[in-house]
C-alpha positions as a printed Julia matrix, in Angstrom:
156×3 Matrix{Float64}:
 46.62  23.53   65.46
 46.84  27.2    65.2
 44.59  29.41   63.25
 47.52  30.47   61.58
 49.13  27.32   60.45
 45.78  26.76   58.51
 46.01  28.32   55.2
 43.14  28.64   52.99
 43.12  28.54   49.52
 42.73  32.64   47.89
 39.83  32.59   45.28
 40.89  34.64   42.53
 38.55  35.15   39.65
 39.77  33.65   35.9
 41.03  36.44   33.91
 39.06  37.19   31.31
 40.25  38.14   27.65
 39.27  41.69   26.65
 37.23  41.28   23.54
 39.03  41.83   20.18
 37.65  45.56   18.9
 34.8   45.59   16.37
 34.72  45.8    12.59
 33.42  48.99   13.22
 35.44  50.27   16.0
 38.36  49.08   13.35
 37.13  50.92   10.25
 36.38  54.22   12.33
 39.71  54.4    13.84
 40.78  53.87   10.02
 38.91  56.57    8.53
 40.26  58.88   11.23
 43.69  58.13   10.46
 43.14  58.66    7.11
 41.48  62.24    7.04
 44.28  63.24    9.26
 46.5   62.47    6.97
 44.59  63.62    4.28
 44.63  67.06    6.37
 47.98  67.52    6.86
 48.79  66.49    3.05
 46.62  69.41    1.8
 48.19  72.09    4.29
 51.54  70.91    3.15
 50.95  70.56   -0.61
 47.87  72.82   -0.7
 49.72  74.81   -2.8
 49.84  72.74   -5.83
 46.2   71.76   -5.57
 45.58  75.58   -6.09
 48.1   76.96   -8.44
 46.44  78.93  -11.27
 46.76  77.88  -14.92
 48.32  80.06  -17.71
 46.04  81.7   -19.88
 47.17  82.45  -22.99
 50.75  84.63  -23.24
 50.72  85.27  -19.24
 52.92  83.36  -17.08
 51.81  81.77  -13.9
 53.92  82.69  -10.95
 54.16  81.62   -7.33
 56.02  83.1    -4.45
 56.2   81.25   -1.02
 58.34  80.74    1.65
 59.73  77.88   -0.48
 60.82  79.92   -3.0
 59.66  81.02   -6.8
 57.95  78.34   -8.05
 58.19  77.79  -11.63
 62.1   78.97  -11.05
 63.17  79.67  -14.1
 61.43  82.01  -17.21
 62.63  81.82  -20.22
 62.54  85.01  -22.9
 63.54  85.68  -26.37
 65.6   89.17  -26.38
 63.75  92.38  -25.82
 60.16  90.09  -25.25
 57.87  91.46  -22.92
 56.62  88.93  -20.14
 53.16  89.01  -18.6
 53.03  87.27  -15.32
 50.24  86.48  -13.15
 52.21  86.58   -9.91
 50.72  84.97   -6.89
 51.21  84.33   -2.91
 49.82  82.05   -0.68
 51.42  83.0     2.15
 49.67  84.17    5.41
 50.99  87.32    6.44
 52.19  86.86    9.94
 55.1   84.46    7.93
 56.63  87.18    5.98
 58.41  90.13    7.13
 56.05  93.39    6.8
 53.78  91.05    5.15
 54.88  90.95    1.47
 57.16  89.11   -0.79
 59.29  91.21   -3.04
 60.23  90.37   -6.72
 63.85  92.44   -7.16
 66.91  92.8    -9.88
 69.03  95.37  -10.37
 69.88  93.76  -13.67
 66.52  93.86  -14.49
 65.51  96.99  -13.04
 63.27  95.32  -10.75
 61.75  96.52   -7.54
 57.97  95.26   -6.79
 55.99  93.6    -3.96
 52.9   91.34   -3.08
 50.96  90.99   -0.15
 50.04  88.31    1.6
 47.54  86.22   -0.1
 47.21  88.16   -2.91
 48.25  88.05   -6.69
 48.79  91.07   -9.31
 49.81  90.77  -13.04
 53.04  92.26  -13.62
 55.12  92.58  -16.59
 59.08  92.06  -17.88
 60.84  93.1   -20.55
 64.04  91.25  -21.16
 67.14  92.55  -22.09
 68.12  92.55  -25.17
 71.64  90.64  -24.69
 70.71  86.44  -24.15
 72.05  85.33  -20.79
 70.35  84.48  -17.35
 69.34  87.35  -15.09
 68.96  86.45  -11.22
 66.17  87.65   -8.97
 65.17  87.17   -5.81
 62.69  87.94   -2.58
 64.63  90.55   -0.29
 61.82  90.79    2.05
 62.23  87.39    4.06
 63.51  83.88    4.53
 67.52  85.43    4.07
 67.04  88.08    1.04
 69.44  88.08   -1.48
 72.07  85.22    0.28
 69.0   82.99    0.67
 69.56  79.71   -2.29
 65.96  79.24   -2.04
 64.81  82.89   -2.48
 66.01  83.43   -6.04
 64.94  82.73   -9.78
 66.09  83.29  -12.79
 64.97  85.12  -16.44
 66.57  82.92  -18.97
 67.11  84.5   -22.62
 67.77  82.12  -24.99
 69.7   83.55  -27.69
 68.02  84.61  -30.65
């Protein structure tokens, strides 16, 4: 017989099950998952966690790339509204920085920097109606649908 009719049996070693991960390996991976997505909740909503409260007569505010945030005031005829007015926004989002508060109903024309606030005041007209404005600075100006608010006066 030949040497190479002969045929030896291979040894091949048993495969061997990985072991199953650890409790702890298990809870660590857990906890990780969960502060990222704690993370990335509080940059999206971090917003909300920080919004100011209204103090007494003055209005609270917001301007963001989202929009005016509450939307809507509401006024009796010829009141004057005090508003702490308020952005979040980093500055490299918004064009030359600011957000802008305009109506030419309203005789409107102010801006806020970037991460800033100011308290600014309205007077509504004296006729009840709503009165539209809006941020002309970014995110589409005046033809944006997010962009805009409105002064609501409620008839007297």
């Amino acid at each position: 017989m030949s040497r190479q009719s002969i045929a030896r049996p291979q040894h091949r070693p048993a495969a061997t099950p990985s072991p199953a991960p650890s409790r702890w390996r298990l809870a660590a991976l857990g906890g990780i998952v969960v502060a990222v997505l704690g993370a990335g909740l509080f940059l999206g909503f971090g917003d909300f966690f920080n919004r100011p409260t209204d103090t007494g007569g003055t209005l609270s505010m917001q301007i963001s790339m989202a929009g005016f945030a509450p939307q809507t005031l509401e006024a009796a005829p010829g009141q004057t509204l005090t508003i702490d007015w308020w952005n979040q926004d980093n500055a490299m989002h918004l064009e030359g920085g600011v957000h802008t508060l305009v109506s030419d109903q309203l005789g409107i024309h102010d801006s806020l920097p970037a991460e800033s606030r100011k308290t600014i005041t309205i007077s509504a007209p004296s006729t009840p109606g709503d009165y539209d404005f809006w941020c002309d600075s970014c995110c589409g100006g005046r033809e944006s649908p997010t962009m805009h608010g409105t002064l609501r006066v409620r008839s007297a």
